[in-house]
C-alpha positions as CSV (number, residue, x, y, z in Angstrom):
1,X,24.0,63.4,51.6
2,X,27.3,63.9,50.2
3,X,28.2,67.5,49.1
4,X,32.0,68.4,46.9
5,X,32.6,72.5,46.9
6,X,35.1,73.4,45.1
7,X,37.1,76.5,45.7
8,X,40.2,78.3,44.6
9,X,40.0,79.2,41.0
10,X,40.3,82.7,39.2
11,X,42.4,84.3,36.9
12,X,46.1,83.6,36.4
13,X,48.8,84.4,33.7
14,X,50.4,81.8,32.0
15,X,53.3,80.4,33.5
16,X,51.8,81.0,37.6
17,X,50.1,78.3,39.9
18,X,47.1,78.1,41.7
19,X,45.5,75.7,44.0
20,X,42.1,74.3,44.4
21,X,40.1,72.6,47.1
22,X,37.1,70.8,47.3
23,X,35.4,70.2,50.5
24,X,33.7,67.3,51.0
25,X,31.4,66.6,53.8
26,X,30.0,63.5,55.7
27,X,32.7,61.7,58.1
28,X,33.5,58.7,55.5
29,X,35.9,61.0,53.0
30,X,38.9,59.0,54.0
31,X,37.1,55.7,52.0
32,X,36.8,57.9,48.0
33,X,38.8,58.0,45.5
34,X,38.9,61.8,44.9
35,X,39.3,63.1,41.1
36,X,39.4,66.6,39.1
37,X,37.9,66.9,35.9
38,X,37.9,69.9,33.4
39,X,35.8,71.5,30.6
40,X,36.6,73.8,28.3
41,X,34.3,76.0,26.5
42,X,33.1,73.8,23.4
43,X,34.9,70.6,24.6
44,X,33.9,67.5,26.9
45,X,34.4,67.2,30.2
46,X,38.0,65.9,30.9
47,X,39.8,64.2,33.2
48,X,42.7,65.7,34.7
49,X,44.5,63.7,38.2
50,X,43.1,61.0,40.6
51,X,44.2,60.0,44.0
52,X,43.0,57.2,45.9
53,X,41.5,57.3,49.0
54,X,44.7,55.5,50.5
55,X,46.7,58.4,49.3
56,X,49.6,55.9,47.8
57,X,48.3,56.0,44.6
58,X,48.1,59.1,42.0
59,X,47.1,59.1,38.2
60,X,47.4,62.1,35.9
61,X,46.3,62.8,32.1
62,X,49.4,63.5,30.0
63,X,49.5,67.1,29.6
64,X,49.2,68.2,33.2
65,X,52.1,65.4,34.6
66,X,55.4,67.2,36.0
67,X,53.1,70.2,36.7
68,X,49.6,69.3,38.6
69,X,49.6,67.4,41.9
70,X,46.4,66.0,43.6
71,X,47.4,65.9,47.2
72,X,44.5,65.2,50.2
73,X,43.7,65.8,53.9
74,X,41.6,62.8,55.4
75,X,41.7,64.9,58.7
76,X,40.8,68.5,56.9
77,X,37.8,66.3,54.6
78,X,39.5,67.8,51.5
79,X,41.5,67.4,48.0
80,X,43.2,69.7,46.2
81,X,44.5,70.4,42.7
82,X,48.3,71.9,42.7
83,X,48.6,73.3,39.2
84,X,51.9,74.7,38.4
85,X,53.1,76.2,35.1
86,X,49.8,77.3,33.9
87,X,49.3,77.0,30.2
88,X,46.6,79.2,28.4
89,X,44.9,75.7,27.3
90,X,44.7,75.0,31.3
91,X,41.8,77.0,30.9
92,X,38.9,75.7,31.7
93,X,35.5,74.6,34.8
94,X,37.3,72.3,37.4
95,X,35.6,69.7,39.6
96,X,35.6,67.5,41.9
97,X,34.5,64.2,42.3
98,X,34.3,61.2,44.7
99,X,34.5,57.6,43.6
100,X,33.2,55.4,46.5
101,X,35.6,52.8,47.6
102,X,36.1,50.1,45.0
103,X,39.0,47.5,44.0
104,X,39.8,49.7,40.9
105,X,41.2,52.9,42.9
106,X,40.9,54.9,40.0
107,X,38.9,56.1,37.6
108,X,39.5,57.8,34.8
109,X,35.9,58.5,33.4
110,X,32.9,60.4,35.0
111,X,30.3,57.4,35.0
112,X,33.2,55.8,37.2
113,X,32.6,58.9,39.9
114,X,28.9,59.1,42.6
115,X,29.8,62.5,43.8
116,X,30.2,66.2,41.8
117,X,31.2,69.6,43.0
118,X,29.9,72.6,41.2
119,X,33.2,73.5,39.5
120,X,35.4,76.3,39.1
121,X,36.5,78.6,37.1
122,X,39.9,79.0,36.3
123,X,41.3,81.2,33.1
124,X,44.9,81.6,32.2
125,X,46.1,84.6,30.3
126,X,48.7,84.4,27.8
C-alpha cells in the first residue's frame, strides 16, 4: 500500500519561506506524478504545483508562480513544496498526492490524483 506523509509546515510571518516534504513509500515513486494541494478554512481544496514523475515538467496555479517550487528526489522517495515569499492568504492544509503514471503528466484536479497524505498545516502571519 501506498502511504504520502507530509512534513514541514508551521508558523511563518509573511514574507519568509518554508519547505515541505512528503514521503512516499513503496519502491515505484520514480513512476507518479507528485502534486500539492491546499485548503483554506471555508474554501475547497486547491491546487497549488505539479511535477511529473520525469521531473522535466512543472505546473503551478497563478498565484504561487515566481515564488513556490515543487522539486523531487526519486532516490530519497520524496517531493517537496519550496514556498518563498509567504503571503497571509498562503495560509492554509497542504498535501500531497501521487498520480500514477499516465500520458497526461499532470493533473490539476484531485479526482486526477490515487494517492493522499494527511496534510499540513501551514499559517502565515501578517
Amino acid at each position: 500500500q501506498v502511504q504520502l506523509v507530509e512534513s514541514g509546515g508551521g508558523l511563518v510571518q509573511a514574507g519568509g519561506s518554508l519547505r515541505l516534504s512528503c514521503a512516499v513509500s513503496g519502491r515505484t515513486f520514480s513512476s507518479y506524478t507528485m502534486g500539492w494541494f491546499r485548503q483554506a478554512p471555508g474554501k475547497e481544496r486547491e491546487f497549488v504545483a505539479a511535477i511529473s514523475w520525469t521531473g522535466d515538467i512543472t505546473y503551478y496555479t497563478d498565484s504561487v508562480k515566481g515564488r513556490f517550487t515543487i522539486p523531487r528526489d526519486n532516490v530519497k522517495n520524496t517531493a517537496f513544496l519550496q514556498m518563498n515569499k509567504l503571503k497571509p492568504e498562503d495560509t492554509a492544509v497542504y498535501s500531497c498526492a501521487a498520480r500514477h503514471q499516465s500520458v497526461v503528466p499532470i493533473a490539476t484536479y484531485e479526482g486526477g490524483y490515487n494517492y493522499w497524505g494527511q496534510g499540513t498545516q501551514v499559517t502565515v502571519s501578517s
